[in-house]
Phi, psi and omega in degrees: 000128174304157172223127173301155159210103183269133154223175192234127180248078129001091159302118182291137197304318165297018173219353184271001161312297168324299171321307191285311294208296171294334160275007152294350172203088168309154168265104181332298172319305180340295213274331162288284152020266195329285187321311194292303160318328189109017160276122177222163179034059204236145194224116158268133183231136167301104140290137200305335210260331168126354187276139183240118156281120177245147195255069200240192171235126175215181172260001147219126160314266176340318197266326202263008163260322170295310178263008154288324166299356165273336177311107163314301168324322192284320205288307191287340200280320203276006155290284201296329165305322202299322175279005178270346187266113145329137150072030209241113185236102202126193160252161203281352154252041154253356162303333176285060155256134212333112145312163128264126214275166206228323165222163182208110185233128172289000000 
């Protein structure tokens, strides 16, 4: 069974276009990467103030994040993501954790 997951990030406000401007064109190896671990129906959305929410559904966090961290692909995108980001001890998907979700209407 899928499981929602939301988590929150801080985009620096002097970067953020450039950030959106760069999820406009995901690097295709990325995006398989992501399908392949076990990220599905995942949306990140931009606040004018820099907080970014992110949305996906998988059947482990945990496992669909480990394994992206075996990735080559995952190293370099999160080298290159990185300086856009606030409060960060790390790369920024190690930065990710899980809201609790409190409702849900199917």
């Amino acid at each position: 069974m899928r499981r929602r997951v939301c988590f929150l990030l801080k985009v620096r406000e002097d970067r953020r276009a450039e950030y959106a401007e760069r999820h406009a064109e995901v690097w295709p190896d990325m995006l398989a990467a992501l399908r392949d671990t076990g990220w599905h129906n995942y949306s990140l959305f931009l606040r004018d103030d820099g907080l970014l929410v992110g949305y996906l559904e998988t059947d482990d966090f945990q496992a669909a994040l480990d394994g992206m961290a075996r990735t080559e692909v995952n190293a370099r995108w999160q080298a290159a993501m990185a300086p856009y980001f606030e409060d960060l001890d790390g790369r920024p998907d190690e930065g990710m954790r899980p809201l609790t979700e409190v409702f849900h209407l199917d």
